[in-house]
NUBA-509485 format. One record per atom (N, C-alpha, C): x, y, z. Coordinates in pm, whole numbers, plus 50000, padded with zeros to 5 digits. Atoms other than C-alpha are relative to their C-alpha. Layout:
BEGIN
XYZ/...
//
This chain:
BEGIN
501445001249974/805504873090807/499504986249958/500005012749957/803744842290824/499354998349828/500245001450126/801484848690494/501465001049866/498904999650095/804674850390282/500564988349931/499375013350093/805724823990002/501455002950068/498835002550048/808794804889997/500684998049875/499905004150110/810184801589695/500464985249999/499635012349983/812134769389830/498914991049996/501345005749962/808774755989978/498845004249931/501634991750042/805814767189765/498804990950076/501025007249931/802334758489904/499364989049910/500915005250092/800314733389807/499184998449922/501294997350083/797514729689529/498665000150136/501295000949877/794054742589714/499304989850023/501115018749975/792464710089634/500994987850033/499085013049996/795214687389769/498584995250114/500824998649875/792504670789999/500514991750147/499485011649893/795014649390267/500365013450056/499154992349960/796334682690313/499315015750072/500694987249976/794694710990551/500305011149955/499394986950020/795104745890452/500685003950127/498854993249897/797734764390659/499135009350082/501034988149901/796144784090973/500755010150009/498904985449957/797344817891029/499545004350096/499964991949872/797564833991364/498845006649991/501534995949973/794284845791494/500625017650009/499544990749993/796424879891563/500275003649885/499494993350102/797634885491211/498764998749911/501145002050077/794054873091073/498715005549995/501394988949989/791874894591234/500295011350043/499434987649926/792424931991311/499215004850075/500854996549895/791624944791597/498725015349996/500454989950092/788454963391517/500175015550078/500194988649997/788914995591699/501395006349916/498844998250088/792584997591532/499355002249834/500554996750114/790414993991223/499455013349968/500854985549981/787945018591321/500675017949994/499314990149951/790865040491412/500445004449778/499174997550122/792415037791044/501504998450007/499175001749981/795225025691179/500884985449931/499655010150069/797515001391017/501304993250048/497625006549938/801134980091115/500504996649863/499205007250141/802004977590752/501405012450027/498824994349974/805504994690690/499705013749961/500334986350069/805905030990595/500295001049851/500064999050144/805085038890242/500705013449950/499524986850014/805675069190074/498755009250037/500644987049978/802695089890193/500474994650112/499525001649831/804195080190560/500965007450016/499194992449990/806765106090496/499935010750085/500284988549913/807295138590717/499165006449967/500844991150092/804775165190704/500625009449925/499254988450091/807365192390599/500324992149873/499925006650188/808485166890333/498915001149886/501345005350134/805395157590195/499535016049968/500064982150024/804955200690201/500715005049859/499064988150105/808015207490013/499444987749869/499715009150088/807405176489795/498395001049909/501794994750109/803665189689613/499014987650068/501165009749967/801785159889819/499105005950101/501274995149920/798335167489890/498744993249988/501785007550021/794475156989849/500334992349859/499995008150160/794345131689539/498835003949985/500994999250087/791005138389487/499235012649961/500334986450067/789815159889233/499245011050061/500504990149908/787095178889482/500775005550056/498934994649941/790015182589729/501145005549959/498624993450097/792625196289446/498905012250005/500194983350026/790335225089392/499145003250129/500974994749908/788225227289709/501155005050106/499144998849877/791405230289978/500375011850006/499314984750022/793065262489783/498765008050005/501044991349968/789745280089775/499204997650167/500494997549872/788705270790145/501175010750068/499144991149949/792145281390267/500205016149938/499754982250010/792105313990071/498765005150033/501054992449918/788595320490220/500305004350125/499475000849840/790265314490551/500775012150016/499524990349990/793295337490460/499655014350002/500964987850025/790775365990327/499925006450153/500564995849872/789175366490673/500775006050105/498624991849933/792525368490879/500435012549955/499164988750022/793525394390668/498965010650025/501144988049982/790075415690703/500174999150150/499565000649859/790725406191068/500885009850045/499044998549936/793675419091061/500165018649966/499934987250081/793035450690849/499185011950108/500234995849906/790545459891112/500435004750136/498994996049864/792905458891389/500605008049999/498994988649992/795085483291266/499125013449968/500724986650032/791895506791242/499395007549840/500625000750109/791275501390864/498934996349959/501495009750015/787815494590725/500374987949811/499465011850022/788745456390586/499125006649819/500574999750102/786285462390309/500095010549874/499234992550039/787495496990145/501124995049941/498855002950092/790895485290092/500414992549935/500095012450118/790175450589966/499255007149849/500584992050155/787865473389694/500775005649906/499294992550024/790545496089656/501094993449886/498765003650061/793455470589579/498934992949861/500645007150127/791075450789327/499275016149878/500824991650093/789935478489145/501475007949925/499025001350059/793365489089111/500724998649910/499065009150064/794825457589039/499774995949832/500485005450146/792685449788718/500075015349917/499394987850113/793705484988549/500594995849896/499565002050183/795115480988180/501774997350091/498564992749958/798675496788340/500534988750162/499895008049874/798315472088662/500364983749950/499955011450080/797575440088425/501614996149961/498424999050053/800925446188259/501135000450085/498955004149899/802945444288578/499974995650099/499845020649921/801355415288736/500294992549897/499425006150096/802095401488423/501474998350033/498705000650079/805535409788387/500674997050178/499585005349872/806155402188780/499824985550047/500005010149960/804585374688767/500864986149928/498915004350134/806645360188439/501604991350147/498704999449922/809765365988707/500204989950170/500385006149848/807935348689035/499904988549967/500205014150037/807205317988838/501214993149958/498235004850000/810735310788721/500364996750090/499595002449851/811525314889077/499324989750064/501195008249883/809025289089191/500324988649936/499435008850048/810255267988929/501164990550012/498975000949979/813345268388979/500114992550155/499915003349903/813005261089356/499174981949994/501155016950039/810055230589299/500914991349939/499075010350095/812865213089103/500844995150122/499375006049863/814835208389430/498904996650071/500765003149870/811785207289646/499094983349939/500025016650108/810745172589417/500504989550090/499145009349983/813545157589567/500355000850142/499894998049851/813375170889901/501205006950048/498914990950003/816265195289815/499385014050054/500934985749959/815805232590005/501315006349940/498664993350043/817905252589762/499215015450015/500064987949930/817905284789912/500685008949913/499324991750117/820075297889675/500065006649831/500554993350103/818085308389416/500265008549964/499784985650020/818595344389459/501215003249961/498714999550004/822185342989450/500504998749889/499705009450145/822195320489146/499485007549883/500274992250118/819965343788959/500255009449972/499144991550029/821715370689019/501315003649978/498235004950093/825705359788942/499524999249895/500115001950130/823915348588632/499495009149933/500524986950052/822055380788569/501665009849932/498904987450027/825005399788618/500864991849886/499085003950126/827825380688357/499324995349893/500274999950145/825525374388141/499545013949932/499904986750059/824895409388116/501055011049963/498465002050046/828345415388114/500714994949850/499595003850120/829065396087844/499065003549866/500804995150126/826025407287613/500345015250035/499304985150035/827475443787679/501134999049916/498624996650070/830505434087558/500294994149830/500355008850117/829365412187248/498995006849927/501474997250093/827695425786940/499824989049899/500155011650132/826135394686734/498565002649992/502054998350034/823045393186539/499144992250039/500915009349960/819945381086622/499514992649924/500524999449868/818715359986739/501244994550071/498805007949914/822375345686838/500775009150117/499404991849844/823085375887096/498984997350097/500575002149896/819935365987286/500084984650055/499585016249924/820505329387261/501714997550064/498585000149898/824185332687387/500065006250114/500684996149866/822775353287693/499054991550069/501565003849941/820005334487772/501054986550061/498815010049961/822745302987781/501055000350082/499114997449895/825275317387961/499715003750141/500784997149896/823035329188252/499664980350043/500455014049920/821915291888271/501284993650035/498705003549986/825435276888285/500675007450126/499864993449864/826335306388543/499254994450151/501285005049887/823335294088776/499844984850012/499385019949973/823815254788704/501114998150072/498815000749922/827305258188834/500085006850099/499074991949858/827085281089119/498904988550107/501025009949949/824145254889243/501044985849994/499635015250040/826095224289135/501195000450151/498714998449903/828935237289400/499534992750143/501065008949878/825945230489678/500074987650010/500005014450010/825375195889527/501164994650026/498485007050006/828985186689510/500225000850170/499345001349853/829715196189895/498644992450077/500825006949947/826455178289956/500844985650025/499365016550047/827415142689826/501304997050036/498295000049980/831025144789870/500415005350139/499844998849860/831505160890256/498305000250059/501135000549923/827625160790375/499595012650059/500404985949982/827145197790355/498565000049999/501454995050027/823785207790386/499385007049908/500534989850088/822105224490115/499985014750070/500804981349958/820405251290297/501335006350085/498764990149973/823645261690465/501045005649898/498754998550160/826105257690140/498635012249942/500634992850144/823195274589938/500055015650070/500034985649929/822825304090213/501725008650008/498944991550011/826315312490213/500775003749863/499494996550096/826845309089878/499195011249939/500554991249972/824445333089833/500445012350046/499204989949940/826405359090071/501195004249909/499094997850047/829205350889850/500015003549848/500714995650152/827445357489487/500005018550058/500034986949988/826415390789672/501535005449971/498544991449998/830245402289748/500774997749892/499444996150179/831545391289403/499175013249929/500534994850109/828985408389233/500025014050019/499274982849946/830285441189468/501145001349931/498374994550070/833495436489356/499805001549878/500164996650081/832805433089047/499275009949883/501204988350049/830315457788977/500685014050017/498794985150027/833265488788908/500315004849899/500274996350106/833535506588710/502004999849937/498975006850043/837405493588677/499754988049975/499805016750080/836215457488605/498904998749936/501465006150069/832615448488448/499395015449948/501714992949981/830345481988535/501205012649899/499144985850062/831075517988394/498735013250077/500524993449982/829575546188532/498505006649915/501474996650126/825835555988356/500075015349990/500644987150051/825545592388194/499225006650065/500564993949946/824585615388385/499284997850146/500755006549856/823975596488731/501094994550062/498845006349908/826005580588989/499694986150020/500385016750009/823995543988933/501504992949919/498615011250071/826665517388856/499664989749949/500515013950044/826035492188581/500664996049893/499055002050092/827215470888306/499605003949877/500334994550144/827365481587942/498824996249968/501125008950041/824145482287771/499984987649934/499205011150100/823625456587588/498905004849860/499914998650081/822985461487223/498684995149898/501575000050058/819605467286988/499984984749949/499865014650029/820355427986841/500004992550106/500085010949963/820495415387109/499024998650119/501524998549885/817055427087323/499054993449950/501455007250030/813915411087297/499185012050021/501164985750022/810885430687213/498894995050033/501205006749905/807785430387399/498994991149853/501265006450087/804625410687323/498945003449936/500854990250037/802665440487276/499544996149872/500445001450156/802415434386884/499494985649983/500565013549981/801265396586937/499045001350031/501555000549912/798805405987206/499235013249923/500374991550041/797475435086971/499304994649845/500415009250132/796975411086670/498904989850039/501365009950011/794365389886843/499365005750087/500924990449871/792705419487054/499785004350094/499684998049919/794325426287280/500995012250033/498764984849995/795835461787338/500165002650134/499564992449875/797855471687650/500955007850012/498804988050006/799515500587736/501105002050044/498225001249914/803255491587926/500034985849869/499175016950073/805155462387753/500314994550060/499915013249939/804895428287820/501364995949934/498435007950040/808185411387827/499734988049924/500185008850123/808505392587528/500944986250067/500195016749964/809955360587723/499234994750090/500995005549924/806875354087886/499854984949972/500125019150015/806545321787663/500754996650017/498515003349934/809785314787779/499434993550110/501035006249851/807815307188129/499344993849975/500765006750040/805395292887984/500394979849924/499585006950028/807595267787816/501014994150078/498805011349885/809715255888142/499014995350044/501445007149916/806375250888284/500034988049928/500525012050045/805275226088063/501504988549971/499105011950000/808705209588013/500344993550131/499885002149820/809165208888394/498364987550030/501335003949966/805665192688427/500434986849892/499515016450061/806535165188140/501254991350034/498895008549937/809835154988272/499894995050160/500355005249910/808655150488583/499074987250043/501315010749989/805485132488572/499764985749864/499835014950183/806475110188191/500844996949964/498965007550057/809815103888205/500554996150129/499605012049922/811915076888380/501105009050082/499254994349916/814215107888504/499285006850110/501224993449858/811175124488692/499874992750074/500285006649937/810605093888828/501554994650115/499405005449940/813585082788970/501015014750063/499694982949956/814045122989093/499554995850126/501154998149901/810855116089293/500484987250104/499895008749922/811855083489452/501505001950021/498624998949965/815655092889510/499575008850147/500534990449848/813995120689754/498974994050080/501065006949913/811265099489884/500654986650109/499185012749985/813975066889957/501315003949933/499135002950058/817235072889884/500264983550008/499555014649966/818185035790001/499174994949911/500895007750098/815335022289781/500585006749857/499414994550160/816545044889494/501544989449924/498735004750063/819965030189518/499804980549958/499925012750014/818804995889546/499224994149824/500745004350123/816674997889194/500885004249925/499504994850070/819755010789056/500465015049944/500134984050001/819435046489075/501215007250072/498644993149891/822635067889215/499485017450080/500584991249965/820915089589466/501165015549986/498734987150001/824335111489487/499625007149884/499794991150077/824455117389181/498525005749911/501364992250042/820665126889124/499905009150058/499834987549934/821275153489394/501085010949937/499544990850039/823765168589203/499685004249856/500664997050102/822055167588893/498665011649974/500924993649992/819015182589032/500105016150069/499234988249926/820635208589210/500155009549838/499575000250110/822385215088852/498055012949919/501024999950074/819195216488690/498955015750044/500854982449891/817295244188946/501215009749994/499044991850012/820215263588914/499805006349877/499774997650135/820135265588548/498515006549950/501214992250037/816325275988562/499985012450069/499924987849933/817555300588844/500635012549939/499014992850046/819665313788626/498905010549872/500714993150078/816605324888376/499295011850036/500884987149936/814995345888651/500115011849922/500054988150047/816675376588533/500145004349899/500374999250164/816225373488128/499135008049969/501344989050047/812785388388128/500395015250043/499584982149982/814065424288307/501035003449901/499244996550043/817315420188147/500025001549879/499774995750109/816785415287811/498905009049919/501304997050051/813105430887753/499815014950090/500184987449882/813545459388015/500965009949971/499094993949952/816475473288152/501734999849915/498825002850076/819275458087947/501065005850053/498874996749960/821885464388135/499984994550194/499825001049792/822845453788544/500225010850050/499164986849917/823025475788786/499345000250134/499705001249921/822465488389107/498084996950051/501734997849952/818375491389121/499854987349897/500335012350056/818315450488954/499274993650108/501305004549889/815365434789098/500774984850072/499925009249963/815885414389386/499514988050073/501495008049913/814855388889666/499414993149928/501405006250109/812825372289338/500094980650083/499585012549981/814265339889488/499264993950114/500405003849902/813185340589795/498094998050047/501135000550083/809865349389657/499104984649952/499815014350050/810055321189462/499374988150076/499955006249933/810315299089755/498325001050052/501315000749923/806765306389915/498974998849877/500755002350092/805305308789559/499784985049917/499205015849992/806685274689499/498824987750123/500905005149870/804875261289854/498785001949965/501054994350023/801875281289743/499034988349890/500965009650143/801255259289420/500184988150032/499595018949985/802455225989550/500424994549888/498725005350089/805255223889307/498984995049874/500655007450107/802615217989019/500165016249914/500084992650107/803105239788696/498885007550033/501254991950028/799365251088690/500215009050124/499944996849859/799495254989093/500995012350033/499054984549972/802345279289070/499905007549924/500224992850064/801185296188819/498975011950044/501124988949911/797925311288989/500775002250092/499474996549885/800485314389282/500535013849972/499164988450063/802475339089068/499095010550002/501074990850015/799935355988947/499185009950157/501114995049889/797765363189301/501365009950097/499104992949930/801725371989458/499995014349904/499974989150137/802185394189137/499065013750073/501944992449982/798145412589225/500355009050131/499244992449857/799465417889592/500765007350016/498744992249986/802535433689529/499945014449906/500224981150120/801195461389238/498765004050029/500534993649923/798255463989454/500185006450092/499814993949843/799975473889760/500295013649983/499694983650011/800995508689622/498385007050033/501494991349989/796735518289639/499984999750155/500665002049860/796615509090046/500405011950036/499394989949893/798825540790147/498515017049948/500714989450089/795985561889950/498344998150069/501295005249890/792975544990203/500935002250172/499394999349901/795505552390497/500304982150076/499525012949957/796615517990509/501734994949984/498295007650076/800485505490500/500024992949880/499925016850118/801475484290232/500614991550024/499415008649945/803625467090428/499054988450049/501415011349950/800165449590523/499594987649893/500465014450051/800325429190243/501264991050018/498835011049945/803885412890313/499354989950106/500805009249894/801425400990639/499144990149924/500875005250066/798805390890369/500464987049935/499445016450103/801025367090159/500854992350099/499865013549903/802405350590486/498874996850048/501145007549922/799185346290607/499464987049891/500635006250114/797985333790252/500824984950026/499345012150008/800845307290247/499774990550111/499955004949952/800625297990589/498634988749991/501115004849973/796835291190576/499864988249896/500185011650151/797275270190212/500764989550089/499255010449938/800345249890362/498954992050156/500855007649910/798065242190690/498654991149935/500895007150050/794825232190494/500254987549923/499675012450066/796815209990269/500704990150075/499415013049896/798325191190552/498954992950063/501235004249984/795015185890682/499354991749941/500715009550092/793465173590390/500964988249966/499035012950050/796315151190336/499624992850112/499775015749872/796085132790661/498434994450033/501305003849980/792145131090665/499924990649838/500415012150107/792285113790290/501154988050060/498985012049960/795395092990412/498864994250100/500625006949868/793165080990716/498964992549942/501105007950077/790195074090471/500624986749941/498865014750030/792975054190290/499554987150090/499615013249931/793755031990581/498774996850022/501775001149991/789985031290672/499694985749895/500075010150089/789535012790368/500374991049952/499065016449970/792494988390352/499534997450073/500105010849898/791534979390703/498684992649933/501165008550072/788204969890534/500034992249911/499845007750117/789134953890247/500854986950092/499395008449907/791744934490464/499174986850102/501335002449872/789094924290710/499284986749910/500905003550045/786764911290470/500604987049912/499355011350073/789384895390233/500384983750112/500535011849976/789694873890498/499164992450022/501715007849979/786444862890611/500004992849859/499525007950096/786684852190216/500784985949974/499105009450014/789324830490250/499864994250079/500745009149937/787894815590525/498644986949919/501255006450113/784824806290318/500304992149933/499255011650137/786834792490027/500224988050072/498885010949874/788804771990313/498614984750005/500455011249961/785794755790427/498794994649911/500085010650145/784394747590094/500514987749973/499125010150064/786884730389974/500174985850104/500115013849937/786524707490280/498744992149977/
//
């Protein structure tokens, strides 16, 4: 470009006076104003010039603070309506069963298992947002949190140590299970050019059929007392976690089911997930490995091996999903172990735009939906109507925030072209000063 130093040639001092200032092309000096008008620009692509699905999976949306909280409450006004739309169509009165599920949902006994669902949805959203950062689609969440469910429940059946070292050697071995069955993805990424979302989907298929075979009651499982369910040994009074009940009862709070005592467990990936991302020099060079690999590598950065790191990393949070049932619940694997949480995950994940807080109300509102839907069959409504509800919900968030992204991006260019514009007219001025 023509404005561009040489370093060989630098320009002259502004006050040389034998010496005119340099003219620049009437084409590169003035923009053409409806191109202005338009918000249009010929500079190169930046990083908001990325795809829209990217910039989707990747949490980019409105920067400004009105548009961070005005977009999710327009679009869930929007979704509301579709869904009363839709509630009507099937001959329901829209207004009834929205009463119904909210009246429900905020019960003492309801509280306590959007809680403890939502504990399990946010892991999952976590876990996924850690690839979707980087523009990774690890699909294999579900897979990952359940190989790691199962041997680590396996191995805390078969281990009696005191606490708290039987829950921290479970809680560890589940992440290590789920880092490595993820890391397998990364590795056939970087190394043959596998695809995530295919490696992660079949590995997935292939977590399921181990965890058949192994689930016998000749290798891992044992038959349960008095039932024909197949699962692995319990695991052992040292080494369960005990709800929060007695915490939340000490500052006034009494509820009647038990809250799974690793809730702050969630609470505490959140916020480490949220500081390593956004304040350290590994978040950063996460975010620009997936935004540019080629620019990543050129500042020094080894995009390879940040894909298999990050892979690694969502794995190892995938692997926590099933801690809260397993060690605060059910204590033991088996055949009724909650599943799907992964896939879950994935839209709850989209829902918050990969931001800690953002997936947190995501959890929560999926959570509300899903231990509301048992009241609709009791108004003669399906409950299958809310599975419609939380694709509609997602779809309508993901559309509004693409929207608002490309109407502030446009303001953007709007305003470079103006500044642009003007800066020269400026430098004109100076120019013919100085003569």
């Amino acid at each position: 470009m023509s404005d561009e130093k040489d370093p060989e040639h630098p320009a002259p001092p502004a006050d040389t006076p034998d010496r005119p200032a340099p003219q620049k092309p009437e084409a590169a000096e003035e923009p053409d104003a409806a191109e202005a008008e338009r918000g249009e620009s010929s500079a190169p692509e930046g990083p908001e010039d990325v795809p829209a699905w990217k910039a989707i999976l990747q949490g980019k949306g409105p920067r400004g603070l009105a548009l961070k909280f005005g977009a999710p409450l327009v679009a869930l006004l929007i979704s509301l309506v579709i869904t009363m739309i839709l509630l009507r169509v099937t001959g329901a009165d829209p207004f009834s069963a929205v009463q119904s599920m909210v009246e429900y949902g905020t019960t003492d006994n309801s509280i306590v298992d959007i809680l403890n669902r939502a504990t399990r949805y946010y892991l999952s959203a976590v876990a996924v947002a850690i690839g979707f950062r980087m523009g990774l689609l690890n699909i294999g969440v579900d897979g990952q949190y359940r190989l790691a469910a199962f041997l680590a429940a396996a191995l805390g059946g078969a281990l009696t140590l005191p606490a708290p070292l039987g829950q921290f050697l479970v809680i560890v071995a589940a992440m290590v299970v789920g880092g490595v069955w993820a890391a397998i993805a990364g590795v056939l990424k970087v190394t043959r050019g596998v695809s995530e979302v295919l490696s992660t989907i079949m590995l997935n298929a292939i977590a399921t059929g181990l965890i058949a075979y192994l689930l016998h009651k000749d290798r891992l499982a044992e038959v349960s007392p008095g039932s024909n369910n197949i699962a692995t040994p319990q695991i052992p009074e040292d080494g369960r976690v005990g709800p929060l009940n007695g915490f939340l009862a000490s500052i006034g709070i009494d509820l009647p089911g038990q809250v799974y005592g690793l809730l702050p467990l969630a609470v505490v990936i959140g916020v480490v997930f949220w500081i390593v991302i956004n304040f350290t020099r590994f978040g950063f060079d996460l975010k620009v490995s997936g935004l540019s690999p080629s620019a990543a590598q050129a500042s020094g950065v080894s995009a390879r091996r940040m894909i298999v790191i990050t892979m690694v990393m969502s794995g190892a949070i995938a692997g926590l999903i099933g801690m809260p049932e397993l060690l605060g619940a059910s204590y033991e694997y088996s055949l009724n172990f909650p599943a799907g949480l992964g896939f879950t995950g994935i839209t709850v994940a989209l829902l918050g735009r990969n931001h800690p807080f953002g997936i947190a109300l995501a959890a929560l509102l999926f959570a509300f939906l899903d231990q509301s839907s048992d009241v609709l069959q009791a108004v003669d409504v399906p409950k299958e109507i809310v599975g419609v509800m939380q694709g509609v919900v997602v779809l309508t968030v993901v559309i509004v925030y693409e929207l608002m992204r490309r109407w502030e991006i446009r303001l953007q260019q709007r305003a470079v072209a103006v500044e642009l514009a003007t800066g020269h007219d400026l430098a004109a001025e100076t120019s013919g000063s100085a003569k």
